[in-house]
N, C-alpha and C positions, 0 to 999 in steps of 0.2 A: 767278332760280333759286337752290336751296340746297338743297345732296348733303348726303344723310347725316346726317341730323336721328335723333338718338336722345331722350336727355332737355331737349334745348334746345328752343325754341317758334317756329316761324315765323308773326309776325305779317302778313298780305296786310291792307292798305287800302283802298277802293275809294270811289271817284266816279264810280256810272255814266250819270252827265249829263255830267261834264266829259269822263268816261272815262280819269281819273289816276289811276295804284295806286302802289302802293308796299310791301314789304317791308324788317320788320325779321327777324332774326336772335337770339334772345334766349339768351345764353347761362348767365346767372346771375340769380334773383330779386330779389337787392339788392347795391350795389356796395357793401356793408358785406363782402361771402362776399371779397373779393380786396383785392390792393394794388393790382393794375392796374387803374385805373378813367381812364386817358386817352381809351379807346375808348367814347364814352356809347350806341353803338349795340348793348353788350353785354347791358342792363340795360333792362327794360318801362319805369323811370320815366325815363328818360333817352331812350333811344326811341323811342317812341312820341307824344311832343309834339312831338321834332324834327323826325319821320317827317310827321306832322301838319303841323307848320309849313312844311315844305318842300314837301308837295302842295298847300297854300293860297296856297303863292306859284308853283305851275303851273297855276293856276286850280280848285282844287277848292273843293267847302263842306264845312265842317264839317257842317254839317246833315243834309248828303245822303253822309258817311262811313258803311260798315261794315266792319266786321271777319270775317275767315275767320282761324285755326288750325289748325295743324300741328303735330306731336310731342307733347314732353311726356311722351316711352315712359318706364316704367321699367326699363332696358336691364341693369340686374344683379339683376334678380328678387330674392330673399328673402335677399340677400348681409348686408344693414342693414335686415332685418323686426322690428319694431317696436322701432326706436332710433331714426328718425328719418321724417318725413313722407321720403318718394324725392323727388330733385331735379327730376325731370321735371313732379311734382303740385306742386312748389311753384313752378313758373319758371312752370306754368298758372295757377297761385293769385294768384301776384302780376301777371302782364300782365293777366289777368279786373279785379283791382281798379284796375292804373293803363286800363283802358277802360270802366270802369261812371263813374271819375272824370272821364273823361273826357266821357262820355257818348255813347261812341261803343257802337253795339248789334252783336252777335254774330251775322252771318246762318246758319253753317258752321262747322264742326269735323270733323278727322279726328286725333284726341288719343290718348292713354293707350298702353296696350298692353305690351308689351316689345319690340317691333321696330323698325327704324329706316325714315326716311321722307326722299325724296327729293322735291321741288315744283318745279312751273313754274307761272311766272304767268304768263297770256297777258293782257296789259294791256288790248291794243287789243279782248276778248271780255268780260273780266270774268271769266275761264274760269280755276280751278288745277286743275292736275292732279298726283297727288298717286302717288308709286310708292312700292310695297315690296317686298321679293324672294319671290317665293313666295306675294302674295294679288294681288288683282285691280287693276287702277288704278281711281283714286276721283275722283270728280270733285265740284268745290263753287264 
């Protein structure tokens, strides 16, 4: 589970032969944007292969991985309109390329927006469910 998802990216895992998932947390594009970079669960390229290598060693395949996403909003709307791509479009921009590199495929998305997004992974289903205040729950 992970509250409160605005412009950050929640990556969902899935093996659903082994039935191992796994969620990252993506807070930043590239660990170039900070100094704190001890935490590699911050960051898609960092991430995402961890995230990977550690359901491969609870029995998943890589082969039989996909991907769901979550947030990604752009949560201060027209604040930094056309000064800079919004952090949300680009923490999406960059997990999309460290998992095309990976070659893990995208089944699911509930992205963009300006609102913030709340997820549960229900492992043992395959199932996320996906809240936000004031639209409907979303399921992927």
């Amino acid at each position: 589970m992970t509250l409160g998802l605005g412009s950050c990216v929640a990556v969902m895992l899935y093996d659903p032969v082994a039935r191992v998932g796994g969620l990252a947390h993506i807070l930043l594009p590239s660990p170039s944007l900070t100094r704190e970079r001890e935490n590699p669960g911050k960051f898609p390229q960092t991430a995402i292969p961890l995230l990977v290598e550690q359901m491969v060693a609870a029995g998943a395949s890589t082969r039989r991985l996909h991907a769901r996403l979550a947030g990604g909003a752009s949560m201060f709307g027209g604040l930094l309109q056309g000064r800079t791509m919004p952090m949300g479009e680009r923490n999406l921009a960059a997990t999309r390329s460290v998992l095309r590199a990976e070659r893990i495929p995208i089944s699911g998305e509930a992205v963009g927006g300006d609102f913030g997004r709340s997820v549960r992974f229900m492992v043992g289903e395959g199932q996320i469910e996906i809240r936000a205040v004031g639209r409907d729950v979303t399921y992927l």
